[in-house]
N, C-alpha and C positions, 0 to 999 in steps of 0.2 A: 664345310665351314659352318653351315647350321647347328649340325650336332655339334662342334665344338661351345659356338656363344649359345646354346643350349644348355648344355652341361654344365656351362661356367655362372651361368643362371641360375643351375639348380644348386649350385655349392654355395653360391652367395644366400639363396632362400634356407638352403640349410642352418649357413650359419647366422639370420637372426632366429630361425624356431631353436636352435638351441641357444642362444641368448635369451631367450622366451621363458623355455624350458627351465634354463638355469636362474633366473630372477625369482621362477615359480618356485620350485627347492631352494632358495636362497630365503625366501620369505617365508615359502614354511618352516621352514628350522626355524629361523627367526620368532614365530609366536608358537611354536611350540615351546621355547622356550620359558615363554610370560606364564609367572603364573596369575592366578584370580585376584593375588593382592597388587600384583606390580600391575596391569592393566585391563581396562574392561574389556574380552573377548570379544565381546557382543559388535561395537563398535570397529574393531582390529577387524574382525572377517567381513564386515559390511563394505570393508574399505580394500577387499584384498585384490581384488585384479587393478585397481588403481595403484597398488603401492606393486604389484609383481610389473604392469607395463612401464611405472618410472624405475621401477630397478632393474629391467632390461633396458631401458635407454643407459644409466651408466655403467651395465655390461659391453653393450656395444660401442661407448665410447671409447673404455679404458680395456677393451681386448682388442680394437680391430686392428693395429699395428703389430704385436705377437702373431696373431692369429693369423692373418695375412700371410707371415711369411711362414710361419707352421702349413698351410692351406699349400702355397706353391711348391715347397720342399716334397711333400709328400703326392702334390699331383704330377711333379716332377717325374721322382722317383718313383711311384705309384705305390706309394707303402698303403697297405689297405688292412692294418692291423687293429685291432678293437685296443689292444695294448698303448699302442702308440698315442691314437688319439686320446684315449682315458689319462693319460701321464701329459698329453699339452697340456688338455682343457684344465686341469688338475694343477699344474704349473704355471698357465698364465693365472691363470684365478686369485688365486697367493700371491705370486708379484704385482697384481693390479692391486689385490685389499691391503699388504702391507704400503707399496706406494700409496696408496689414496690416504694411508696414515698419514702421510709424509708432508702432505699438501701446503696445511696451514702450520707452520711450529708453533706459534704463539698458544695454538686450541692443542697441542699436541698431546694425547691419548695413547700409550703403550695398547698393542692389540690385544684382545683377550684372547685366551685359549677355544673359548668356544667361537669364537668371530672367525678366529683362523679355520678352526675345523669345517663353520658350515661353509665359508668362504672356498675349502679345498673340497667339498661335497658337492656345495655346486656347480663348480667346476667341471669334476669327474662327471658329474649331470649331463652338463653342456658338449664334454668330448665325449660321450655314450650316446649320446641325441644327432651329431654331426656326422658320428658313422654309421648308425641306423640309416639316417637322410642320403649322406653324399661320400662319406671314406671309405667304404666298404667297395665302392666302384671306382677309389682314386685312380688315375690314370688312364683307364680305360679307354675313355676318345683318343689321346695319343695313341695308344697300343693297335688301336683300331685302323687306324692311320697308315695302312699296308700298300703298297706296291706293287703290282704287277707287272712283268713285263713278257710280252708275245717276240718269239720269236719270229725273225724276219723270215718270211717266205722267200723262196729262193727257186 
């Protein structure tokens, strides 16, 4: 029973370092993108692990309901594919950035091309980071979970 709420410890700590993770590659693409005339560099990176920790808080908001059930599915089934996870993270990421379009109509803003892409970058990020951490062993504790049975002496 330990190593199970152990296990399920480490898949939760997985997935904020890859919420982490992906905020980090979500912000860098981001001011890679700026150049010298659209904004001061200087100021942008002075500011960057403050703008990478608020953009993993609305990572973790707007994935942890997907992700969730992607997380059980595959500890379930113990899919421990580097594929698998890369096509969630990848998938939730997009349906959270286009929904986050969605939010206000009134301010409403078609996504850019590039929004989407680093949007699906990050993503890909965040499911490459969750299986390095904790997909790569999905399953495992259940599997572990064996039975023995001794024959009655007679």
């Amino acid at each position: 029973m330990t190593r199970l709420v152990g296990h399920y410890a480490w898949v939760l700590a997985a997935y904020f370092l890859a919420c982490l993770m992906a905020s980090a590659a979500f912000v860098g693409f981001a001011l890679a993108s700026l150049t010298p005339q659209n904004a001061n560099l200087n100021s942008l990176l002075s500011e960057y692990a403050v703008l990478v920790f608020d953009t993993a808080q609305v990572f973790l908001a707007a994935g942890v309901i997907p992700m969730l059930a992607i997380i059980i599915v595959a500890e379930t089934l113990s899919i421990q594919s580097i594929l698998f996870y890369a096509l969630a993270g990848t998938m939730v990421a997009l349906a959270a950035a286009l929904g986050m379009s969605y939010v206000d109509p009134a301010s409403y803003e078609a996504p850019t091309r590039y929004g989407t892409i680093t949007a699906g970058a990050a993503g890909l990020m965040a499911g490459l980071v969750y299986w390095l951490v904790a997909g790569r062993n999905a399953g495992v504790t259940i599997r572990r979970r064996t039975y023995s049975y001794r024959r009655a002496e007679d």
